[in-house]
VMD Tcl script that draws the C-alpha trace (Angstrom):
set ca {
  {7.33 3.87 -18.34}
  {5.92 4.61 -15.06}
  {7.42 4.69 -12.00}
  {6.21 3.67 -8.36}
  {8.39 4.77 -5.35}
  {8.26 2.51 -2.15}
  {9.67 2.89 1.27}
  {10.27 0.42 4.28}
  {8.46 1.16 7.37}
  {9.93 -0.10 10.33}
  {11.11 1.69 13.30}
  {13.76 -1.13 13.81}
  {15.35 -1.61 10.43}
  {15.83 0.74 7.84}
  {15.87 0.12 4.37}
  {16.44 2.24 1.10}
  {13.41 3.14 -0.77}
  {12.83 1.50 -3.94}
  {11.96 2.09 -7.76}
  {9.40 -0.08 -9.39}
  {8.57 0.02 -12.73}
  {4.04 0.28 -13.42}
  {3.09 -1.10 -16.27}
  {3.46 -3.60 -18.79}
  {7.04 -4.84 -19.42}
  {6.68 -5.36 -22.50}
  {10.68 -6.18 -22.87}
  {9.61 -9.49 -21.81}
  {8.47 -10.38 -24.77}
  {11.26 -10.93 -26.82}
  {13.83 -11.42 -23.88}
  {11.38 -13.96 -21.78}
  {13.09 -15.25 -18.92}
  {16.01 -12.80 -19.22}
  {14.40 -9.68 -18.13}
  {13.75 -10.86 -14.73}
  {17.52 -12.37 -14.52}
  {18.62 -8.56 -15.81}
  {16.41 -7.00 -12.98}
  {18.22 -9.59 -9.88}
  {14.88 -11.72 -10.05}
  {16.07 -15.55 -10.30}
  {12.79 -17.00 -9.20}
  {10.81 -16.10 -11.79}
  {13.72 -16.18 -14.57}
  {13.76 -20.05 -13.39}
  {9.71 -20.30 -13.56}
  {9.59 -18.53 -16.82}
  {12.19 -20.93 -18.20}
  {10.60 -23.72 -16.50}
  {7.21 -22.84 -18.41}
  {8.89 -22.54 -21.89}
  {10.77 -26.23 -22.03}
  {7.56 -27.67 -20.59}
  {5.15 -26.38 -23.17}
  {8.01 -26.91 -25.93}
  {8.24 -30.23 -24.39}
  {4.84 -31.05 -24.52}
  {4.02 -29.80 -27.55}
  {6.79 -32.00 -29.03}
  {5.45 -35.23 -27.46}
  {1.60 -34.32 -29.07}
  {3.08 -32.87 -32.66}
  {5.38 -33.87 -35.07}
  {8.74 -31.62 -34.96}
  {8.41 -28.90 -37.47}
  {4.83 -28.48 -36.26}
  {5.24 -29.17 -32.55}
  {8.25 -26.61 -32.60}
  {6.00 -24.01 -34.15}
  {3.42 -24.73 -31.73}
  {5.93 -24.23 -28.38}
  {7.15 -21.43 -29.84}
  {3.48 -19.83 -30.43}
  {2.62 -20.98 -26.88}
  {6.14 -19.47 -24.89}
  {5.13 -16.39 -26.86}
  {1.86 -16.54 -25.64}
  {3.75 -17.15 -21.91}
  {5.72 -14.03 -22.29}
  {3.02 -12.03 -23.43}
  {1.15 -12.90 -20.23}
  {4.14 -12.28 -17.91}
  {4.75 -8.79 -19.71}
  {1.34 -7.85 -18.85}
  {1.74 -8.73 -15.06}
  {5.35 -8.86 -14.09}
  {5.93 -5.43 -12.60}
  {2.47 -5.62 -10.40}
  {3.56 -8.96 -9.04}
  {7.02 -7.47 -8.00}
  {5.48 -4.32 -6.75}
  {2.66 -6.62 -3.97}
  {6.18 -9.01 -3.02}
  {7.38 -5.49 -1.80}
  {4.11 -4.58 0.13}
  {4.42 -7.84 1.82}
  {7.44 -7.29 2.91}
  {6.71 -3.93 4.38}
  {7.08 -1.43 1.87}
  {4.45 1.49 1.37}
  {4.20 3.98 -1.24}
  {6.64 6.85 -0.66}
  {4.45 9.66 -1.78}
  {0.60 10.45 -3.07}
  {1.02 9.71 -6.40}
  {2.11 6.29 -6.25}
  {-0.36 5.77 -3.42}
  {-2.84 6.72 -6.35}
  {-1.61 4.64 -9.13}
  {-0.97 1.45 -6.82}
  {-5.12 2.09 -5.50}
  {-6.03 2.07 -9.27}
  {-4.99 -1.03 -9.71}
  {-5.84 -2.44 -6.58}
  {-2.94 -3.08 -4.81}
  {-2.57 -1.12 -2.15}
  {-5.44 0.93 0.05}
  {-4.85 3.55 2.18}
  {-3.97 3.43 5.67}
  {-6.50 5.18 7.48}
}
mol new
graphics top color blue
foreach p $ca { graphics top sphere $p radius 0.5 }
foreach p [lrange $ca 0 end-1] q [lrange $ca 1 end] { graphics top cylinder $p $q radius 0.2 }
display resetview
């Protein structure tokens, strides 16, 4: 997996630079909820959990158990699946809003080819 390298700017506090991961996190998938708690995230552990008994929930209510449950299931997948794809850009723009800026050029690149970040002229 890629890597994006980010440093705090700020002649009054200093900071250590940080390593983000670019890219799908596709580890989500089957762990869900559990990645983010591995990588010191409980926000989005708690909204990803949040998400699953809701749509498990619901789909309960609607369905009848052996198909509701296969329904929840299909639709948490389908949660995961959309968190893999976007998990590591939405960790890497909370760290540009709290100051940080890529390290080096080639970050700078890969963060402006996604969008994320434009160059300071």
């Amino acid at each position: 997996m890629d890597k994006v390298y980010l440093k705090y700017y700020n002649d009054k506090e200093y900071r250590n630079p940080v390593q983000c991961d670019f890219g799908p996190a596709w580890a989500i998938l089957w762990q869900g909820g559990f990645y983010a708690y591995k990588k010191n995230d409980p926000n989005r552990a708690l909204i990803i959990l949040i998400l699953h008994v809701c749509v498990i929930t619901l789909s309960l209510l609607i369905a009848p158990l052996s198909i509701g449950l296969m329904i929840g299931l299909v639709f948490a997948l389908f949660i995961n699946f959309l968190f893999a794809l976007n998990y590591n850009m939405i960790v890497i723009e909370g760290f540009i809003r709290a100051g940080y800026l890529p390290m080096d050029s080639i970050s700078s690149e890969k963060l402006i080819q996604k969008g994320i970040y434009f160059k300071l002229q």
